[in-house]
VOGU-3710 file (C-alpha; in Angstrom, 3 decimals, decimal comma):
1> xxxxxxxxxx> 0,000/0,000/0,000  1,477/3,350/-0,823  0,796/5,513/2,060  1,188/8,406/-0,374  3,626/10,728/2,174  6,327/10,847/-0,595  7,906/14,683/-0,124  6,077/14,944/3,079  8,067/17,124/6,219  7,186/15,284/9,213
11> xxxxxxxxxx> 8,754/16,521/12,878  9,718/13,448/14,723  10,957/14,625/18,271  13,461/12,274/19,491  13,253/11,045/16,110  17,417/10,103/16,729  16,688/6,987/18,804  14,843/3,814/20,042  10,813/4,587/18,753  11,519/7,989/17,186
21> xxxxxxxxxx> 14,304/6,633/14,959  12,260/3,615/14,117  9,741/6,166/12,673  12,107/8,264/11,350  13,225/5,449/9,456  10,095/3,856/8,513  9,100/7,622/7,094  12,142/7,670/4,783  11,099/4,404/3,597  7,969/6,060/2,346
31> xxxxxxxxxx> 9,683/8,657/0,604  8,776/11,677/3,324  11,424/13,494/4,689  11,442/12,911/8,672  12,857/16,235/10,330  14,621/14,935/13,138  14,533/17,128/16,374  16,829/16,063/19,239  19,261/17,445/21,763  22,372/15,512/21,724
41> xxxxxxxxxx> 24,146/16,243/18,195  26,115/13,746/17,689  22,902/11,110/18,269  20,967/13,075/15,329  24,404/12,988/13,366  24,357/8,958/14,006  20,452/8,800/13,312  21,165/10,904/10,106  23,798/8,731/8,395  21,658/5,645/9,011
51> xxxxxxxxxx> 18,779/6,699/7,353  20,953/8,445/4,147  23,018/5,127/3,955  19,558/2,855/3,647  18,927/5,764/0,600  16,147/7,799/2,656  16,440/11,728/2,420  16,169/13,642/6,586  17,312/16,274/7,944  18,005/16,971/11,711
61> xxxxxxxxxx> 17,912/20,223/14,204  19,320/19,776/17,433  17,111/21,650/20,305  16,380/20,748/23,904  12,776/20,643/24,158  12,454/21,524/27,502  13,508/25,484/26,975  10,442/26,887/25,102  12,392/28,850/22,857  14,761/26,177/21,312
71> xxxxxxxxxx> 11,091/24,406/20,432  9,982/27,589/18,617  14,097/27,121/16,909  13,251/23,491/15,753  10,165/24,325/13,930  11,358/27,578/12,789  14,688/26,129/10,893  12,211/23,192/9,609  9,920/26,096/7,968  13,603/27,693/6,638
81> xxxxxxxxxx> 14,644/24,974/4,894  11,439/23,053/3,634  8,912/25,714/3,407  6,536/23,535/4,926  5,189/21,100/7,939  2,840/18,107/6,762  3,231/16,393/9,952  4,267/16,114/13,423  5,029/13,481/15,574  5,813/14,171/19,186
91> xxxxxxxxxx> 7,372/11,279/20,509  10,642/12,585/22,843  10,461/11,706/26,643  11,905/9,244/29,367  10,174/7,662/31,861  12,465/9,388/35,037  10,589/7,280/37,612  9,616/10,773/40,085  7,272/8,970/42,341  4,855/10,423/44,894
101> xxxxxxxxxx> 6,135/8,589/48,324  10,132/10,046/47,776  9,527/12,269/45,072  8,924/16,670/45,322  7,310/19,181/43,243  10,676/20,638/41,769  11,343/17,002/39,988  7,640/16,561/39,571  7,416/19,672/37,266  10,795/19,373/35,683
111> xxxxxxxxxx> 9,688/15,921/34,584  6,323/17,335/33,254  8,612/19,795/31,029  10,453/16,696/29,949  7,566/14,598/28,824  4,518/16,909/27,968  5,009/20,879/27,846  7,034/20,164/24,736  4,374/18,118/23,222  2,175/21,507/23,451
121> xxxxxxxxxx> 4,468/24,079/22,201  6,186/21,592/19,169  2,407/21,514/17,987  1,516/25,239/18,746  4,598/26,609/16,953  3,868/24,144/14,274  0,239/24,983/13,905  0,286/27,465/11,292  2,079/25,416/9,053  -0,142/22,532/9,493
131> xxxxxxxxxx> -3,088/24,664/8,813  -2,006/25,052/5,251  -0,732/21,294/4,773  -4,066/20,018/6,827  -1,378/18,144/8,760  -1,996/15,419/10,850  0,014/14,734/14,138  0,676/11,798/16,405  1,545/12,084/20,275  3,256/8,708/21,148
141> xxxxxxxxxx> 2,203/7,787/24,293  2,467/4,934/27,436  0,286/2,420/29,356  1,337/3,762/32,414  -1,330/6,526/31,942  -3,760/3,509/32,368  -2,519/1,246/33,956  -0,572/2,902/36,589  3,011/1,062/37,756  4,436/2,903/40,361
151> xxxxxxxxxx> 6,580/5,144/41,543  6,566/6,946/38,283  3,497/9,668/39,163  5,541/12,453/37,108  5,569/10,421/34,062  1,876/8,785/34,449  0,466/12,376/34,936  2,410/13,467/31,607  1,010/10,445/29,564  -2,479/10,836/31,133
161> xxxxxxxxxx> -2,066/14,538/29,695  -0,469/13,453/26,678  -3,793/11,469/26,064  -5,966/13,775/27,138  -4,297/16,648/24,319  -4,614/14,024/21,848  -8,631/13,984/21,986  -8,970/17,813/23,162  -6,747/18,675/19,890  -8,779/16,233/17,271
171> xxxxxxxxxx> -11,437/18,730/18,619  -10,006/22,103/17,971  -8,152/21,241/15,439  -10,902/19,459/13,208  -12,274/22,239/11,246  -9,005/22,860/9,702  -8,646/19,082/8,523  -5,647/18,292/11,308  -6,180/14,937/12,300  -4,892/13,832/15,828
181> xxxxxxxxxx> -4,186/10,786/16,972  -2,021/9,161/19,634  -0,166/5,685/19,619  -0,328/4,004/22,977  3,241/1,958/23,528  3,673/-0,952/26,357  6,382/-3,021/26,221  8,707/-2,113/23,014  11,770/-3,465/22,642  14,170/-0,478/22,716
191> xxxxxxxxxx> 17,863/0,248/23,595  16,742/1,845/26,402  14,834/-1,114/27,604  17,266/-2,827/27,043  19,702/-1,029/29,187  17,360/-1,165/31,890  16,711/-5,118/31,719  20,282/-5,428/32,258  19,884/-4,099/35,440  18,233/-6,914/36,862
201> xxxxxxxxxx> 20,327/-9,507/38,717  19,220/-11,891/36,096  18,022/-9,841/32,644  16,709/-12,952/31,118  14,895/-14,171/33,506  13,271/-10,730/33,813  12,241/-10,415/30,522  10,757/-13,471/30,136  8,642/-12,806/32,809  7,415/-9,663/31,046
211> xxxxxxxxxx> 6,843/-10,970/28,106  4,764/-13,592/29,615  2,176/-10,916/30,038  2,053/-9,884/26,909  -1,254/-11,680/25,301  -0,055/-11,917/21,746  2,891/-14,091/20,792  4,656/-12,932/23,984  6,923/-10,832/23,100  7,980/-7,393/23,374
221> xxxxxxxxxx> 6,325/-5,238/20,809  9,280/-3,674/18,157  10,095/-0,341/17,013  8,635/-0,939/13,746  5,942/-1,898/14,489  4,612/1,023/16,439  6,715/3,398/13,434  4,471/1,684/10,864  1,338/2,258/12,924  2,371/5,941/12,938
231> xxxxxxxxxx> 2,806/6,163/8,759  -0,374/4,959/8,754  -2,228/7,620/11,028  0,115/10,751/9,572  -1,215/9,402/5,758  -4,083/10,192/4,121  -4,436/6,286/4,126  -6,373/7,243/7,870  -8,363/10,280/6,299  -10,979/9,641/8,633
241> xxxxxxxxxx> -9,384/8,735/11,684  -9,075/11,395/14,509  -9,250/11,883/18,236  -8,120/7,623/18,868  -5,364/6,430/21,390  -4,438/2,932/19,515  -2,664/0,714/21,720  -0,089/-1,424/19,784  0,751/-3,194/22,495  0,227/-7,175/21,673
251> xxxxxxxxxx> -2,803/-6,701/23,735  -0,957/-5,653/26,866  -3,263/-2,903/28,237  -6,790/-4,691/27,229  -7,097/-8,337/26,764  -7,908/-10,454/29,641  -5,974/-11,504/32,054  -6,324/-14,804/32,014  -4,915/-15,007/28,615  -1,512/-13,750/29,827
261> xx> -1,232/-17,263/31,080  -2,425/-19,510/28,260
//
């Protein structure tokens, strides 16, 4: 299926990395040209040659999303160079485990900063753009906004929000033809993940226990698989798709319990 986003300037924050390179990637493999927005340069230098050597065409502007003004930057320089936004895909954040018991409000907010204020200002500085394009944008969210998993309040109350833009957006944004939609991840398979399985005394061990939960085929879910999920919500393929938070997940979040043990 062509997905038709050939030429297309999509924002991908934290596009350098884990989920956001895998839809960086997956975007170039359509033909669009994923604008890659991430602080560490050297990481969106990495992510760059990757997607040029597969033959894909991107472009990358390093900003740290958490200072307002270097989020106005990103989408300004994206407007400089392409003369357009067609989509945006707000993806950058890190679960930075501020709980409520030994946690205070100083981390609390900082984290909120790190894993939702940018998500409002990427897509408020990118608005006018979209307007002409009739854009579409993704938020990628997490379970943890529904299924709560402790000591991580910070980064539940950011994904609750994250969710709760998502449908308030698909709203306001409707009469302009923006579509908004949100991609709910569980348990990908990421470097990150896997740097934090290898804290366990035995990493096997603990992720075969995880992935015993995991209803379909139990296994993790993989980058590409939520990236290609995203292609399909920022194209025209989804024309009449707003306002949904779609869980690819393997079933994680929804499917009974009981089948977590078949």
């Amino acid at each position: 299926m062509d997905l038709e986003l050939r030429d297309k300037i999509i924002l991908v924050t934290g596009g350098a990395k884990g989920i956001g390179l895998g839809i960086a990637q997956v975007l170039a493999g359509e033909g669009a040209t994923p604008v890659i927005v991430g602080r560490s340069a050297a990481d969106n230098a990495a992510a760059t040659r990757a997607i040029e050597d597969a033959g894909g065409k991107v472009f990358a502007v390093e900003a740290e999303l958490t200072q307002t003004e270097q989020c106005r930057k990103a989408v300004a320089v994206a407007v400089e160079r392409f003369g357009r936004i067609d989509g945006l895909v707000n993806n950058a954040g890190i679960n930075d485990g501020v709980g409520l018991e030994h946690g205070d409000s100083e981390r609390f907010t900082l984290s909120l900063r790190r894993n939702l204020l940018h998500f409002y200002e990427m897509a408020h500085f990118a608005l006018p753009e979209l307007k002409k394009t009739h854009g579409a944008i993704v938020n990628i969210g997490s379970k943890v906004a529904e299924t709560g998993q402790g000591n991580t309040s910070a980064y539940a109350a950011a994904n609750g929000g994250r969710n709760a833009l998502t449908r308030e957006w698909a709203v306001e944004l409707a009469p302009y033809g923006i579509r908004v939609n949100a991609v709910i991840v569980a348990e990908c398979w990421t470097p990150l993940y896997a740097r934090w399985i290898e804290t366990f005394p035995d990493p096997q061990a603990a992720r075969r226990r995880i992935e015993s939960r995991i209803p379909f085929e139990k296994r993790m879910t993989r980058c590409a698989e939520i990236a290609d999920t995203v292609a399909f919500l920022l194209s025209q393929r989804s024309s009449h798709t707003t306002g949904q938070l779609i869980h690819v997940d393997g079933g994680y979040v929804h499917l009974d319990r009981a089948l977590r043990e078949a």
